[in-house]
N, CA, C, O and CB atoms as a CASP TS submission, in Angstrom:
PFRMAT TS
TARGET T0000
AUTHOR 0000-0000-0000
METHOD Language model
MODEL 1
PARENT N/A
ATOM      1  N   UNK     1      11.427  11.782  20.681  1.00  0.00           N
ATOM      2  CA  UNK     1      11.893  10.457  20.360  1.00  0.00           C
ATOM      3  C   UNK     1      13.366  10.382  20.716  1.00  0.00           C
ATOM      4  O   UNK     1      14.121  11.156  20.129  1.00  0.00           O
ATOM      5  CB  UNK     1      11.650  10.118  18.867  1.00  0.00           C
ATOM      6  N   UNK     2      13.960   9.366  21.792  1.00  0.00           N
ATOM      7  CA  UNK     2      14.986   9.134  21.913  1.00  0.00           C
ATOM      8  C   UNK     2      16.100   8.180  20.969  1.00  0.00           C
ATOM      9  O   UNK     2      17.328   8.174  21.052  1.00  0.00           O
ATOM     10  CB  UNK     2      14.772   8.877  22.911  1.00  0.00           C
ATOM     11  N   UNK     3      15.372   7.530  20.219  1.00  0.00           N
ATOM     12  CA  UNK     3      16.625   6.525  19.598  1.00  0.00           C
ATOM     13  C   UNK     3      15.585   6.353  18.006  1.00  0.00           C
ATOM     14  O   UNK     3      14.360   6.298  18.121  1.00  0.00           O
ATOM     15  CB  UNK     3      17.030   4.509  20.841  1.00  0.00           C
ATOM     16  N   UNK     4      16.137   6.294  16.839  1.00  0.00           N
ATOM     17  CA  UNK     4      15.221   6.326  15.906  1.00  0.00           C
ATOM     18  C   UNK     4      16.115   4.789  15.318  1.00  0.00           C
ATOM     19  O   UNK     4      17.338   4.670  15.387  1.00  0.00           O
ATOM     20  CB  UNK     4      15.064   7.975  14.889  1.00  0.00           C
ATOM     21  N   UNK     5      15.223   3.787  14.789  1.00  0.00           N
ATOM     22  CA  UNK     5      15.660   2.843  13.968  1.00  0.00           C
ATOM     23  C   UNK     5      15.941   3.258  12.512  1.00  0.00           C
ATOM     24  O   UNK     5      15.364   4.216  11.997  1.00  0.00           O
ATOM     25  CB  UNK     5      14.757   1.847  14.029  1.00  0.00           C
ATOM     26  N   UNK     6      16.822   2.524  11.889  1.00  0.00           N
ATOM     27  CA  UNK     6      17.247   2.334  10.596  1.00  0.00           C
ATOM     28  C   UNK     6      17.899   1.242  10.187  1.00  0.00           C
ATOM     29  O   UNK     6      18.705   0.638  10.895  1.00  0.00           O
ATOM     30  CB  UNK     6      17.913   3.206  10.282  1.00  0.00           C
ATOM     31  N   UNK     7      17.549   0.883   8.862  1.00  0.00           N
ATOM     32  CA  UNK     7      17.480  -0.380   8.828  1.00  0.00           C
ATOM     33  C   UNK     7      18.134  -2.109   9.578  1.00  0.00           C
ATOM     34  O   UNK     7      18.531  -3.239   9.293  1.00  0.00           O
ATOM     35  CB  UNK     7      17.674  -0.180   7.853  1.00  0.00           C
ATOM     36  N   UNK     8      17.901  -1.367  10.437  1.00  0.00           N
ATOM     37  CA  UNK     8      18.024  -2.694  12.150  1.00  0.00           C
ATOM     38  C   UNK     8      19.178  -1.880  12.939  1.00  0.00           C
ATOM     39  O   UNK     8      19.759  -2.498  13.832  1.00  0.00           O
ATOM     40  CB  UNK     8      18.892  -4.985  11.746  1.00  0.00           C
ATOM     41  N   UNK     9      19.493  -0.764  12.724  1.00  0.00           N
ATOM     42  CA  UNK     9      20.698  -0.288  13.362  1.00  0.00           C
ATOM     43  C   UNK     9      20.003   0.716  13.871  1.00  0.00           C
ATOM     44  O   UNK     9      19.202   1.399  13.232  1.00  0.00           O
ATOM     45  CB  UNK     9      21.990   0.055  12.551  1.00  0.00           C
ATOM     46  N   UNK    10      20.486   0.941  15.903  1.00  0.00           N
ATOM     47  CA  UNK    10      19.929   2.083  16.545  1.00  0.00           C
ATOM     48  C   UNK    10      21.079   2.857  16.447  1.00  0.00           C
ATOM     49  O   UNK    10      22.248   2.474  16.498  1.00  0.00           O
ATOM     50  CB  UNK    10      19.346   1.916  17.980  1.00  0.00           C
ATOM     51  N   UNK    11      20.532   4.260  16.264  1.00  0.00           N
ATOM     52  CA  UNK    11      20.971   5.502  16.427  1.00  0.00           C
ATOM     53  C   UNK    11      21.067   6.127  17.751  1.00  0.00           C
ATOM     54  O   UNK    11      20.150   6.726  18.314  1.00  0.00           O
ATOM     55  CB  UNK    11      20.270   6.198  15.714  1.00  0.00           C
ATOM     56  N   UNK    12      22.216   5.946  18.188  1.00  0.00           N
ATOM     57  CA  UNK    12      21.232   6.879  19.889  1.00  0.00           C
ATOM     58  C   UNK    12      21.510   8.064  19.378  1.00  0.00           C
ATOM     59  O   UNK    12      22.159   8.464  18.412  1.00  0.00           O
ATOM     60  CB  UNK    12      21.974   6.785  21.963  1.00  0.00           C
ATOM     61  N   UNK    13      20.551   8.802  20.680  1.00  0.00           N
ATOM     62  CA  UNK    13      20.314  10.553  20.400  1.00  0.00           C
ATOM     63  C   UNK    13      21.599  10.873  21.480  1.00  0.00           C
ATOM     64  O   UNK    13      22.258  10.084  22.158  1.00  0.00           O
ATOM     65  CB  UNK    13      18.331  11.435  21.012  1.00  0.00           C
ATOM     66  N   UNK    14      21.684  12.422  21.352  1.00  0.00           N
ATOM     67  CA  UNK    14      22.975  13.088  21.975  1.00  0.00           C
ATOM     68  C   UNK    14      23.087  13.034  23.195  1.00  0.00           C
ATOM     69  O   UNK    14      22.141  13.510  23.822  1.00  0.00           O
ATOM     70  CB  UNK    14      23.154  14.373  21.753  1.00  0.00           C
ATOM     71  N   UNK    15      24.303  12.424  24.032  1.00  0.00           N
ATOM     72  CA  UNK    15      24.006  12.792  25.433  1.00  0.00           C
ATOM     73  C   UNK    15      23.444  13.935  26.123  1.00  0.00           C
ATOM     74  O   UNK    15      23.674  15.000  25.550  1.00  0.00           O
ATOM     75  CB  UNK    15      24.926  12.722  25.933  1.00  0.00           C
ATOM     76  N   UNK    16      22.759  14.016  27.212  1.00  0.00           N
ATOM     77  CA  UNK    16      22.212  14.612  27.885  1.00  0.00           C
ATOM     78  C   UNK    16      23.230  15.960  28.308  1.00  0.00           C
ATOM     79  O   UNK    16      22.753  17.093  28.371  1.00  0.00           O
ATOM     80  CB  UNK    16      21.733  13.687  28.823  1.00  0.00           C
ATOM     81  N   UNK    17      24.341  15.748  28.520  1.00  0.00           N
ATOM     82  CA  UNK    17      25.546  16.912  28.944  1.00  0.00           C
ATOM     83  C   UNK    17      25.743  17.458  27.761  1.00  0.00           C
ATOM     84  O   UNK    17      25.959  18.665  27.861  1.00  0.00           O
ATOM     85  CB  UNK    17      27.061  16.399  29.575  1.00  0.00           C
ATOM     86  N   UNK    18      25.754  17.124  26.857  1.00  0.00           N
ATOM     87  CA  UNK    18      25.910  17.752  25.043  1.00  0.00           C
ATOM     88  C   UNK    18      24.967  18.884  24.541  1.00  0.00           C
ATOM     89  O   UNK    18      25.212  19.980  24.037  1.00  0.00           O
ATOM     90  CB  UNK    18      25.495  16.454  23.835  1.00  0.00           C
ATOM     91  N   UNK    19      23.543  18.105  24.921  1.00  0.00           N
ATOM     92  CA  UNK    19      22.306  18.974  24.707  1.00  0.00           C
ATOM     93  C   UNK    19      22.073  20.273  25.433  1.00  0.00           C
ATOM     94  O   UNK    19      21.497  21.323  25.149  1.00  0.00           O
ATOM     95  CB  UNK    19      21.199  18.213  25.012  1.00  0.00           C
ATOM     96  N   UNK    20      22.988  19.637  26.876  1.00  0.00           N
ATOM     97  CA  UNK    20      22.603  21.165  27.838  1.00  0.00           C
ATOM     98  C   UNK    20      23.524  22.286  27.647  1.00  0.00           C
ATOM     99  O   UNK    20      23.475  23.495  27.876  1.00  0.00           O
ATOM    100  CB  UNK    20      22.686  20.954  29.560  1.00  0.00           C
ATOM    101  N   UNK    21      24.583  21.284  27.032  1.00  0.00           N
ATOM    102  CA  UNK    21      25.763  22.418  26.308  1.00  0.00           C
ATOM    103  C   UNK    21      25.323  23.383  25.042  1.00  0.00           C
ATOM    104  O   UNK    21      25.449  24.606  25.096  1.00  0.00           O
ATOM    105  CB  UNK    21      27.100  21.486  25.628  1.00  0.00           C
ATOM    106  N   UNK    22      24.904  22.831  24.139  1.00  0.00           N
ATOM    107  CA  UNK    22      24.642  23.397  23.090  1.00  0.00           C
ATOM    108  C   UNK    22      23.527  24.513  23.506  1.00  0.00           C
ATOM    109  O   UNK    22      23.486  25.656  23.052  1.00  0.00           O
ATOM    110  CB  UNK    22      24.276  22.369  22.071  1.00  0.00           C
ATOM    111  N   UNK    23      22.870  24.100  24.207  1.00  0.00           N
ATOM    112  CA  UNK    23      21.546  24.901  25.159  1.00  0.00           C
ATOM    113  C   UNK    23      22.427  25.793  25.497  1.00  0.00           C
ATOM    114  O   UNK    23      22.774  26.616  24.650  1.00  0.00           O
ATOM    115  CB  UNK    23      20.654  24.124  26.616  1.00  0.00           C
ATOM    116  N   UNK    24      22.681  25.808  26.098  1.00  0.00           N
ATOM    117  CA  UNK    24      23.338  27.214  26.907  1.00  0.00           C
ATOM    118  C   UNK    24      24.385  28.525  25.968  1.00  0.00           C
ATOM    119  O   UNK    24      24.652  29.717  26.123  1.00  0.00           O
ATOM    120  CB  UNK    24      24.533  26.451  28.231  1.00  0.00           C
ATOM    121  N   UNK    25      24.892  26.866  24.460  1.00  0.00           N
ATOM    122  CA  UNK    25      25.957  28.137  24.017  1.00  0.00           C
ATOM    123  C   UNK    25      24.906  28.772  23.155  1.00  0.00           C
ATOM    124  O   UNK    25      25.153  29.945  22.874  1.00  0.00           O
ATOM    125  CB  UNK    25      27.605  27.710  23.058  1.00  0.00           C
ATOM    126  N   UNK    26      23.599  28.193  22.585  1.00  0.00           N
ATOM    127  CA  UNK    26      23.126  29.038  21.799  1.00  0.00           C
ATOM    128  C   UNK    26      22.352  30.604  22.322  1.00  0.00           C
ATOM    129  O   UNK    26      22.197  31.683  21.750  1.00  0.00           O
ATOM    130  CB  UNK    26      22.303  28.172  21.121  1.00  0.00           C
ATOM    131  N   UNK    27      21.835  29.872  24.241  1.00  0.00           N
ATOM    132  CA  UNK    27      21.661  30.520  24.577  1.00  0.00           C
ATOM    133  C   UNK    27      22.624  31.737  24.642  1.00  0.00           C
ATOM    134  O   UNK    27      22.278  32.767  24.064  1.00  0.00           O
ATOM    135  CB  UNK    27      21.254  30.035  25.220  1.00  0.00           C
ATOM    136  N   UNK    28      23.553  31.702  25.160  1.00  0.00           N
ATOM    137  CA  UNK    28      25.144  32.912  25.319  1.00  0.00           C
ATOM    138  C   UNK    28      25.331  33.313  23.658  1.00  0.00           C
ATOM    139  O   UNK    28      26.213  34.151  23.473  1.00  0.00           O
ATOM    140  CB  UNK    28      27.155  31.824  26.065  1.00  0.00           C
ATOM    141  N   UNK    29      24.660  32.858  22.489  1.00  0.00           N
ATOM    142  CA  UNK    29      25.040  33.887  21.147  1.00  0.00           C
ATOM    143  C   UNK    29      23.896  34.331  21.350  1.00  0.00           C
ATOM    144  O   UNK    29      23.876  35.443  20.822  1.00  0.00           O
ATOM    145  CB  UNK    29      25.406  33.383  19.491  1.00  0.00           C
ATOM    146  N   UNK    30      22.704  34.066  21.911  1.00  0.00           N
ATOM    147  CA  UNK    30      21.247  34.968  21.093  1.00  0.00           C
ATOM    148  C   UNK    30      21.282  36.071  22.057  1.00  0.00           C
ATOM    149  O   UNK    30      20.687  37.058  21.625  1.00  0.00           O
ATOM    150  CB  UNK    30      19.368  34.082  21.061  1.00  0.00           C
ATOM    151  N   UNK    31      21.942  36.267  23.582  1.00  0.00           N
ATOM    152  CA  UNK    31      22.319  37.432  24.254  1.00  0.00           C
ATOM    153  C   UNK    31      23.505  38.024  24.058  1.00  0.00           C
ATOM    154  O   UNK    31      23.723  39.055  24.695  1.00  0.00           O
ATOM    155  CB  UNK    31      22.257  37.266  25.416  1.00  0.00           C
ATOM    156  N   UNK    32      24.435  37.559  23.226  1.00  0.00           N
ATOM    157  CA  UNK    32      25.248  38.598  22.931  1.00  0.00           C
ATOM    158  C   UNK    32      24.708  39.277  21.698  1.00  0.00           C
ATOM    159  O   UNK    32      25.011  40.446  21.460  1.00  0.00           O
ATOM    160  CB  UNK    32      26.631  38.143  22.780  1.00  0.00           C
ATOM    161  N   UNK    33      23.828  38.503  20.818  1.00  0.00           N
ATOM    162  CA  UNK    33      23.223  39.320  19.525  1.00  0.00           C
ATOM    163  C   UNK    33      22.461  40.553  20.120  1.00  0.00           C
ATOM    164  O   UNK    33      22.526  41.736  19.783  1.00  0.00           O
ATOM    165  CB  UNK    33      22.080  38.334  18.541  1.00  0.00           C
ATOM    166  N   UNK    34      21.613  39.858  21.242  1.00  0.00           N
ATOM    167  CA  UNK    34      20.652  41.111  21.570  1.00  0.00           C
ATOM    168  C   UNK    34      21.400  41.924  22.541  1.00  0.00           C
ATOM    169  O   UNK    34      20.660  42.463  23.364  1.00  0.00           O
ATOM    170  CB  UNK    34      19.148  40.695  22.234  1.00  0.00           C
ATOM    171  N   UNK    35      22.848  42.205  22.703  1.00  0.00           N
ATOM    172  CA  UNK    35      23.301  43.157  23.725  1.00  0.00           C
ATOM    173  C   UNK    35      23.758  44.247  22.400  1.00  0.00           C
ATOM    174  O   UNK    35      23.439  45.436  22.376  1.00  0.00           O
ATOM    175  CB  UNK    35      24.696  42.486  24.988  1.00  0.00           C
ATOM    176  N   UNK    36      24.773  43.370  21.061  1.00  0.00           N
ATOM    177  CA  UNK    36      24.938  43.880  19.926  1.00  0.00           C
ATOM    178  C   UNK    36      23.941  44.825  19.610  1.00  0.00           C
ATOM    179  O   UNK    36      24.153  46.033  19.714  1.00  0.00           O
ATOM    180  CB  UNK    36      25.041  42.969  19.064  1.00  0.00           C
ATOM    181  N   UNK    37      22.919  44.379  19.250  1.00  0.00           N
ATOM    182  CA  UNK    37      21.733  45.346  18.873  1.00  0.00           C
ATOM    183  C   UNK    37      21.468  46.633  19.992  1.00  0.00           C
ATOM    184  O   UNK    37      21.610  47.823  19.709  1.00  0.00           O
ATOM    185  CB  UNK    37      20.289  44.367  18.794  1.00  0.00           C
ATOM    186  N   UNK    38      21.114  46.176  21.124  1.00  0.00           N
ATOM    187  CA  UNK    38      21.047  47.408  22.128  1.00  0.00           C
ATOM    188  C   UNK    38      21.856  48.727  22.018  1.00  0.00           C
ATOM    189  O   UNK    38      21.559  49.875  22.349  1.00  0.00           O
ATOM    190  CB  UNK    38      21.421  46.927  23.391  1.00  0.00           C
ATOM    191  N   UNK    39      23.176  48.109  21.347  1.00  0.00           N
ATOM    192  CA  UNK    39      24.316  49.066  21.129  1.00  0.00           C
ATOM    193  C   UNK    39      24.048  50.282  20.170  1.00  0.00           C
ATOM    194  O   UNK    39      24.520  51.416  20.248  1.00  0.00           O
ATOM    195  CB  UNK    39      25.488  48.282  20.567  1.00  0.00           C
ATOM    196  N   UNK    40      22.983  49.651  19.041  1.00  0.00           N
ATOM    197  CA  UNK    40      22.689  50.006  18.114  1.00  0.00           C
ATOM    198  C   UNK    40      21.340  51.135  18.001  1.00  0.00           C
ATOM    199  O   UNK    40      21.098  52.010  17.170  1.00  0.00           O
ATOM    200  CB  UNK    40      22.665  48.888  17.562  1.00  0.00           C
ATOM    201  N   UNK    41      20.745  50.767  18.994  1.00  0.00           N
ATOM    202  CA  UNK    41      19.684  51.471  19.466  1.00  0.00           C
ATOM    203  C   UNK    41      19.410  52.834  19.523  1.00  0.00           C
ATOM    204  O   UNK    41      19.593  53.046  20.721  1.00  0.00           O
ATOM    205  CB  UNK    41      19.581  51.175  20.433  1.00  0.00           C
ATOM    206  N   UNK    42      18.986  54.263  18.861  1.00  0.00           N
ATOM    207  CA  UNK    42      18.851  55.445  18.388  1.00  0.00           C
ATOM    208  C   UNK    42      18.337  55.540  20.364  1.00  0.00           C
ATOM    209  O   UNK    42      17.946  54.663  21.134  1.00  0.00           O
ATOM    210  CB  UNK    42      17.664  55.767  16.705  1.00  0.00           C
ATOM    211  N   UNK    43      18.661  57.388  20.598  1.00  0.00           N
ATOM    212  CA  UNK    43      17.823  57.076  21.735  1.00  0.00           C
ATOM    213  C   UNK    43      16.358  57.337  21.839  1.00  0.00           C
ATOM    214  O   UNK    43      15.701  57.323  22.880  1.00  0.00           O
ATOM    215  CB  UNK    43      18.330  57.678  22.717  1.00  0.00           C
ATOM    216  N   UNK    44      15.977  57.549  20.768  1.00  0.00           N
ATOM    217  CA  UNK    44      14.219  57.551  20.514  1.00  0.00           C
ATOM    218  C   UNK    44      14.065  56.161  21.052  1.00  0.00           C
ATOM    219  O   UNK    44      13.551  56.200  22.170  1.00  0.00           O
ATOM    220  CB  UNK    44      13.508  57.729  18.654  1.00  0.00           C
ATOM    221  N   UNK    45      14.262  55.271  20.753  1.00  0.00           N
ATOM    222  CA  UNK    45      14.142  53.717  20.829  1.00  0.00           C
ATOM    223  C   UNK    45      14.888  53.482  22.470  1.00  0.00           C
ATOM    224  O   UNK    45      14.178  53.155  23.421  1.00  0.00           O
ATOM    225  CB  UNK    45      15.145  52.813  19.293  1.00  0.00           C
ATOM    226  N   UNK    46      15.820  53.619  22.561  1.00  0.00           N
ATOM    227  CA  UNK    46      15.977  53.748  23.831  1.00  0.00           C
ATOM    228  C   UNK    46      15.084  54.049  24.908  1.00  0.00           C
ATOM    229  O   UNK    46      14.817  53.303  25.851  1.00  0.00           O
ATOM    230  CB  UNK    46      16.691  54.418  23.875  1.00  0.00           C
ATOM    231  N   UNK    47      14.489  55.598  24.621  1.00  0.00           N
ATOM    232  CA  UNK    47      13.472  55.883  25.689  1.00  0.00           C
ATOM    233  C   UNK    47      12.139  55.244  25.787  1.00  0.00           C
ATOM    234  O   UNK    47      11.500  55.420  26.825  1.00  0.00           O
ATOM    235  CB  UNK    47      13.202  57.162  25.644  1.00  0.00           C
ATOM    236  N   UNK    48      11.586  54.443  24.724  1.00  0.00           N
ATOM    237  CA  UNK    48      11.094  54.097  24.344  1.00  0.00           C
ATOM    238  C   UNK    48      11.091  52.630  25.356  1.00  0.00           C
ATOM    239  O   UNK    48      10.043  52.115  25.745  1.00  0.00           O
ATOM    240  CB  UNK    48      11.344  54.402  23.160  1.00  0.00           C
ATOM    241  N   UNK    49      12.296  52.161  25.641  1.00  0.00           N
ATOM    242  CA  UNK    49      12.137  50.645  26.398  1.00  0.00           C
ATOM    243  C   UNK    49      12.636  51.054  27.866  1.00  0.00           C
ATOM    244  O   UNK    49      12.752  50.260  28.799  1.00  0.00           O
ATOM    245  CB  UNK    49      13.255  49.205  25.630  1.00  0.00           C
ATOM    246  N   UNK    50      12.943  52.583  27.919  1.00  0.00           N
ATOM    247  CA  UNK    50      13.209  53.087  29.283  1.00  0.00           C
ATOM    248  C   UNK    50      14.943  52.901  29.481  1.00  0.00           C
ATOM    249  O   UNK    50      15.300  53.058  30.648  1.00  0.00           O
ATOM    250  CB  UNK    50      12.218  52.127  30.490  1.00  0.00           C
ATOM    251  N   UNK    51      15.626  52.708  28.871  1.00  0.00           N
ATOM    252  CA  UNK    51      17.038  52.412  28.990  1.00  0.00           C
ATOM    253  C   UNK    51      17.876  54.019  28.690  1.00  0.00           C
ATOM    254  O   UNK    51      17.680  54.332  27.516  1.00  0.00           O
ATOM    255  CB  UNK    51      17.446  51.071  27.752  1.00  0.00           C
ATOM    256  N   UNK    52      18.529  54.826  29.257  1.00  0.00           N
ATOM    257  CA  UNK    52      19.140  55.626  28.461  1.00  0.00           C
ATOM    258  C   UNK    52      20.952  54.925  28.192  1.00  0.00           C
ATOM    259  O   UNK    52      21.494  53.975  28.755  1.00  0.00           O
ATOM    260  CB  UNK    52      18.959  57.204  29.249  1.00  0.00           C
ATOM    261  N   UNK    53      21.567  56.008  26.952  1.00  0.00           N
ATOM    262  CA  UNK    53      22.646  55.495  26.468  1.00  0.00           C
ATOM    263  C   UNK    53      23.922  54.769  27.723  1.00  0.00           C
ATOM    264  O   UNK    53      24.249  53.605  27.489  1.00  0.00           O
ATOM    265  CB  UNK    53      23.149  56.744  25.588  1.00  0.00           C
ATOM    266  N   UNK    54      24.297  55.161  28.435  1.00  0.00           N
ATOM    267  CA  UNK    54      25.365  54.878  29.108  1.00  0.00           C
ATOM    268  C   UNK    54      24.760  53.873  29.597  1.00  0.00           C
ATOM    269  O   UNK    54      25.680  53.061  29.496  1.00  0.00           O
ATOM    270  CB  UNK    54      25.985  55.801  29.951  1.00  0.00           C
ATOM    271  N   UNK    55      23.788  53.212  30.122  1.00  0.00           N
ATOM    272  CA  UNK    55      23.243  51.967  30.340  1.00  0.00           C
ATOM    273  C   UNK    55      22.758  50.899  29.646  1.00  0.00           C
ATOM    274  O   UNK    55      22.289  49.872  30.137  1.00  0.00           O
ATOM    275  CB  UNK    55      22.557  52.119  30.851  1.00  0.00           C
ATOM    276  N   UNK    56      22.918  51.246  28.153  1.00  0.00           N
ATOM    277  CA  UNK    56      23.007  50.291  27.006  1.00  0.00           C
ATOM    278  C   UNK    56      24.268  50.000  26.779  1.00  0.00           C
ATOM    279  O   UNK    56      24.621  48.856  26.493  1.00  0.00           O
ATOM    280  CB  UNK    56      22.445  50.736  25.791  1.00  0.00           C
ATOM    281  N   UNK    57      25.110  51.031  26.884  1.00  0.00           N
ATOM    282  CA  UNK    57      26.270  50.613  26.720  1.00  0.00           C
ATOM    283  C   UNK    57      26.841  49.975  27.234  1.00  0.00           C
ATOM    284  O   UNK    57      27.595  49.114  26.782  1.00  0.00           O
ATOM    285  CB  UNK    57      26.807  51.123  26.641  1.00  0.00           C
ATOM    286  N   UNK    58      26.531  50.353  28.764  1.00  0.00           N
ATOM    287  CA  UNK    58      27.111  49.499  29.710  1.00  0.00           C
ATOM    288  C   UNK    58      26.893  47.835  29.715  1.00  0.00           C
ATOM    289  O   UNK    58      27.807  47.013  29.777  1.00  0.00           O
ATOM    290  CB  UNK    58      26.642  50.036  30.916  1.00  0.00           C
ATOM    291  N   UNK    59      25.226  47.494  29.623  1.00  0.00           N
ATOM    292  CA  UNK    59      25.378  46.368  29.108  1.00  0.00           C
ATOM    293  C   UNK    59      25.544  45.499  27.706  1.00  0.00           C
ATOM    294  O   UNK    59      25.404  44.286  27.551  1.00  0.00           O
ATOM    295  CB  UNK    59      24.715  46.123  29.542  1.00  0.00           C
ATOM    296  N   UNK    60      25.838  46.367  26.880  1.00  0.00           N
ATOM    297  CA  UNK    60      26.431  45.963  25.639  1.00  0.00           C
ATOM    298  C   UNK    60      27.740  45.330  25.275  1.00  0.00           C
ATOM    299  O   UNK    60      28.053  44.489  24.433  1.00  0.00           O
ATOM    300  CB  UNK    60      26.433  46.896  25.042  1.00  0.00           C
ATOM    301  N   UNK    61      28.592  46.198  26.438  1.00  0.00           N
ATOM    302  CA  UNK    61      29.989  45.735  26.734  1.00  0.00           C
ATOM    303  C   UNK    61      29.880  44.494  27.663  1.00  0.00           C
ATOM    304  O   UNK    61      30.939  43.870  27.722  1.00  0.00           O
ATOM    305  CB  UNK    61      30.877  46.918  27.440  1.00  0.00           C
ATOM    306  N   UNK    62      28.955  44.028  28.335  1.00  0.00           N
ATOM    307  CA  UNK    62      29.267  42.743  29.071  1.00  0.00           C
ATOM    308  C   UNK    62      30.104  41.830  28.310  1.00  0.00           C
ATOM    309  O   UNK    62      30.316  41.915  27.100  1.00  0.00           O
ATOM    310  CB  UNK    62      28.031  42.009  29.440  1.00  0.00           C
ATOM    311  N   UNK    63      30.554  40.970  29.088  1.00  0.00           N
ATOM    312  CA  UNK    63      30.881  39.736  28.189  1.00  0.00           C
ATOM    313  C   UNK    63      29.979  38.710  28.358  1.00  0.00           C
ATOM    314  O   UNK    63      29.366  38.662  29.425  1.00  0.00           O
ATOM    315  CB  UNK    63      32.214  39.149  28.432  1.00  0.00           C
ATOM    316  N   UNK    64      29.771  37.842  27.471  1.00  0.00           N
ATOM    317  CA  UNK    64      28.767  37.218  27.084  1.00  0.00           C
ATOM    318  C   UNK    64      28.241  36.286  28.454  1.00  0.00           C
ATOM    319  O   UNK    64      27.075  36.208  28.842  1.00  0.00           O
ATOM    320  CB  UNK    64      29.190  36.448  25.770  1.00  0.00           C
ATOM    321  N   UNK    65      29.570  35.536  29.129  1.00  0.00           N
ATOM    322  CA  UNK    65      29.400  34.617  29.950  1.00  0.00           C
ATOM    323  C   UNK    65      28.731  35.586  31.575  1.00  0.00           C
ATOM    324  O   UNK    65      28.267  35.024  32.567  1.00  0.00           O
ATOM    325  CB  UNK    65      30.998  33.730  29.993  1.00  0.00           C
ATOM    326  N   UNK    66      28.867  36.908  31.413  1.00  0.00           N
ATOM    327  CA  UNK    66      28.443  37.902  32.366  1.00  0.00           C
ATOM    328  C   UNK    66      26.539  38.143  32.274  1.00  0.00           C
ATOM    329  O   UNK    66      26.032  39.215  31.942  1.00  0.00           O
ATOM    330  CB  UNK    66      29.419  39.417  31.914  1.00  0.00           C
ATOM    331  N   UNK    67      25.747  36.902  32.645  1.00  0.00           N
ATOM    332  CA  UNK    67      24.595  37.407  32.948  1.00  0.00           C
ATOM    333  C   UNK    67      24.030  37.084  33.638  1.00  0.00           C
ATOM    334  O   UNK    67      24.316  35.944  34.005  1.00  0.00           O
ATOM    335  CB  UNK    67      23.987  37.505  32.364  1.00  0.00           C
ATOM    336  N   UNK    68      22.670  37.846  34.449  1.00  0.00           N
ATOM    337  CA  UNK    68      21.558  38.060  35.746  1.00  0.00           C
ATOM    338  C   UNK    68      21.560  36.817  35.761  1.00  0.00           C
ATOM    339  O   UNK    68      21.676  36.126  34.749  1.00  0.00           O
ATOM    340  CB  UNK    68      19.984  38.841  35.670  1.00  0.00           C
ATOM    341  N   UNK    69      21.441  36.418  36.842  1.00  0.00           N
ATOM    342  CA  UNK    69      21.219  34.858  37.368  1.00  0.00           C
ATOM    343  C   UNK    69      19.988  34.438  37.138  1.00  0.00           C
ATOM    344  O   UNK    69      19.740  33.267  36.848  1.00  0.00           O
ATOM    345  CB  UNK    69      21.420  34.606  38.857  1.00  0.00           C
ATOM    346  N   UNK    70      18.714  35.760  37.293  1.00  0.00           N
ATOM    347  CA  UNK    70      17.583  35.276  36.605  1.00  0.00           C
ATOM    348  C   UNK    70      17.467  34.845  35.624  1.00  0.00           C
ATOM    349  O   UNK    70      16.361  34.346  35.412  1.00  0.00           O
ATOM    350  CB  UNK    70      16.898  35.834  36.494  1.00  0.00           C
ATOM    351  N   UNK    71      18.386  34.793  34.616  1.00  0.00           N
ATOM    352  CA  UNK    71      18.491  34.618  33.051  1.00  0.00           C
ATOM    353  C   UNK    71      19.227  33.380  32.611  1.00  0.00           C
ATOM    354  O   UNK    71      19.330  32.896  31.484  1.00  0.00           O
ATOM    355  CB  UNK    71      19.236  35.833  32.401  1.00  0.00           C
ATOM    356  N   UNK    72      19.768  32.941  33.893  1.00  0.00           N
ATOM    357  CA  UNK    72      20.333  31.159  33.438  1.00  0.00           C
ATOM    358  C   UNK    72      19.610  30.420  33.944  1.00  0.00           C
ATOM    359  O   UNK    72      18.849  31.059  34.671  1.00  0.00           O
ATOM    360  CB  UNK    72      21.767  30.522  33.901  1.00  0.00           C
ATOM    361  N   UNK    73      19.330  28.969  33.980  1.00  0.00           N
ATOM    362  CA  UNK    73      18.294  28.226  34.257  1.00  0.00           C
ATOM    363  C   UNK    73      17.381  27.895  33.865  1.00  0.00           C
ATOM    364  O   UNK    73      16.663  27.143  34.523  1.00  0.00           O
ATOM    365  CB  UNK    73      17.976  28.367  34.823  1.00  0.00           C
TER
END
């Protein structure tokens, strides 16, 4: 639903550039949470997803705005 009534007054919904913003920043916290966690990772669990330590780390330290192009869009 784009515009919701109330009592005779429209509400518009968020611009379109707003939404894709918020999109993207929530996207950029839920991959820095899950790089956080990787960090955290025992290496039982590690070997386990095939990653060893210096390559968790490595991408643990990214910075947030640093990811695979497959992964934006």
């Amino acid at each position: 639903m784009s515009r919701m009534m109330h009592s005779g007054f429209e509400i518009p919904s968020r611009p379109a550039h707003r939404t894709g913003l918020l999109t993207r920043l929530s996207a950029a916290l839920a991959m820095q949470r899950s790089r956080a966690r990787l960090a955290t990772l025992d290496a039982h669990l590690l070997a386990d997803i095939g990653v060893d330590r210096r390559t968790a780390e490595a991408e643990a330290n990214r910075p947030v705005w640093d990811a695979p192009a497959s992964w934006i869009g």
